[in-house]
C-alpha positions as CSV (number, residue, x, y, z in Angstrom):
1,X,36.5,136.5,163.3
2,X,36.5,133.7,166.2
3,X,40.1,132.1,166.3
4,X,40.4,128.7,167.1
5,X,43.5,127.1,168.5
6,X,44.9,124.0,169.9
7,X,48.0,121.6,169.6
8,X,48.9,118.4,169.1
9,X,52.2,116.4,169.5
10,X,53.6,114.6,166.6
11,X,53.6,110.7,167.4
12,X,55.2,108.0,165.7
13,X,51.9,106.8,164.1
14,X,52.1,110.3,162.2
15,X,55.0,109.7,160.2
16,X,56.1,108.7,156.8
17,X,59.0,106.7,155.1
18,X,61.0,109.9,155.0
19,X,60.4,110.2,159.2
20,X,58.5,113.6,158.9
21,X,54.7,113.7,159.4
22,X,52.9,112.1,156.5
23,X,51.2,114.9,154.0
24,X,47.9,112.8,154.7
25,X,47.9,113.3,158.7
26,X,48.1,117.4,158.2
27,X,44.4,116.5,156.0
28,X,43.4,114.6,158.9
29,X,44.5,117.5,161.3
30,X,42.6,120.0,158.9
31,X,39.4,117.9,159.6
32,X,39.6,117.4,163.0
33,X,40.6,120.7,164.0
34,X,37.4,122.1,161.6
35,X,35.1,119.6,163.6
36,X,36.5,120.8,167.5
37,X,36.3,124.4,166.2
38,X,32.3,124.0,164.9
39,X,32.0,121.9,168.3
40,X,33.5,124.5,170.7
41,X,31.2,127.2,169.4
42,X,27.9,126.2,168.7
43,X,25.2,124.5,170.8
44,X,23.5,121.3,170.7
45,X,21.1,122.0,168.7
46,X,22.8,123.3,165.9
47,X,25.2,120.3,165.8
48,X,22.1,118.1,165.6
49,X,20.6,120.0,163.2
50,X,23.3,120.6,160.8
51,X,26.5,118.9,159.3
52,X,29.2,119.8,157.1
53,X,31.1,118.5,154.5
54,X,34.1,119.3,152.6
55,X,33.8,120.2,149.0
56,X,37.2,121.8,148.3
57,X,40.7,121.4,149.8
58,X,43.8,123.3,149.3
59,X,47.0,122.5,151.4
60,X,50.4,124.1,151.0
61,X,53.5,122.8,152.7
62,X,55.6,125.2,153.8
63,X,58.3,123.0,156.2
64,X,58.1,119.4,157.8
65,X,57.4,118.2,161.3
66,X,59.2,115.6,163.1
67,X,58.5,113.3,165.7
68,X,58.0,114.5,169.2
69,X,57.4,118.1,167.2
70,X,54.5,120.3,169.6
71,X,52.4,121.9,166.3
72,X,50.2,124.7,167.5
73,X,47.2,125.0,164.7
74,X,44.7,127.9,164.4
75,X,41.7,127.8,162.5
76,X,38.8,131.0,161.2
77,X,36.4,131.1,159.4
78,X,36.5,134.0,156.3
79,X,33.5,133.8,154.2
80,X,29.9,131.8,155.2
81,X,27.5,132.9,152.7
82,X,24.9,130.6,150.8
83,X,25.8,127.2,151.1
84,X,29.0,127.4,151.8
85,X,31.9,128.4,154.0
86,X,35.7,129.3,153.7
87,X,37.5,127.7,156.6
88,X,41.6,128.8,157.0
89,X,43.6,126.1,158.8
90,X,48.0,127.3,159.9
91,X,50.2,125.0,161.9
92,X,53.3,126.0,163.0
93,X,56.1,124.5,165.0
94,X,55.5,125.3,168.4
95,X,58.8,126.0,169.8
96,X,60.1,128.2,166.7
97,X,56.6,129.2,165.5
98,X,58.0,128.3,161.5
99,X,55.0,127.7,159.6
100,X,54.3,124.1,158.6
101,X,51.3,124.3,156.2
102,X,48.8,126.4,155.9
103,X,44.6,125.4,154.4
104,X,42.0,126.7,152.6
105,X,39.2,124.8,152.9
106,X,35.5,125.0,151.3
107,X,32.5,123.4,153.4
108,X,29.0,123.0,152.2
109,X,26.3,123.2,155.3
110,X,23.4,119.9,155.1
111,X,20.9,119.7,156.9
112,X,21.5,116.5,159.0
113,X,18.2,114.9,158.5
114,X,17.7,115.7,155.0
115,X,21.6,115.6,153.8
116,X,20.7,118.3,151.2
117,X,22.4,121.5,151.2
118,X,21.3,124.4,153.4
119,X,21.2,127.8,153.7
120,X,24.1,129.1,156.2
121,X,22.1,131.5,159.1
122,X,22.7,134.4,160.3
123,X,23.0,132.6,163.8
124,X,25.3,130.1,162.2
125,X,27.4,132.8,160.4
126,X,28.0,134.6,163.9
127,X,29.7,131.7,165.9
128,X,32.5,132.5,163.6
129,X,32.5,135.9,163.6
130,X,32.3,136.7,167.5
């Protein structure tokens, strides 16, 4: 299973009426952190050819982030078989490493000329899985 991390610094932009990052952002991070992972490990060609889209999300919140917070996020993949794929998604305070939420997300593979769903290959299974 191919880890994924990276980080991100809470901004003021990120937060809510309650001054801790807004629920919505940590969806936002989900996504974006699922699109830089597919990004860092595949090649051209298979982002051209193929495009994912979310079909289920499930997002407990464990503790808040404030601003100026460093959140360290890691993201694997557990399951690609079929259509479909199980993507996990953790961020946790940098400094104290507290878990902040953590993600299970469910992503349908399309082919990106036809937008129907495809079959997941074994080629595409092993970027994950290195």
């Amino acid at each position: 299973m191919t880890v994924f991390e990276t980080t991100r610094t809470v901004i003021a932009d990120d937060l809510d009426d309650l001054m801790h990052v807004n629920n919505v952002r940590y969806v936002q991070w989900v996504q974006e952190t699922a699109k830089a992972h597919w990004e860092a490990v595949t090649t051209p060609r298979q982002r051209h050819d193929n495009i994912w889209v979310l079909v289920r999300h499930q997002i407990d919140y464990k503790s808040a982030a404030k601003l100026n917070d460093e959140i360290h996020i890691k993201t694997y993949v557990t399951r690609s078989e079929g259509v479909t794929s199980t993507r996990h998604v953790e961020m946790y305070h940098k400094e104290s490493a507290k878990l902040i939420i953590k993600s299970e997300t469910i992503w349908c593979l399309l082919d990106a000329q036809t937008k129907k769903p495809k079959r997941i290959s074994n080629a595409i299974a092993a970027v994950f899985n290195n």
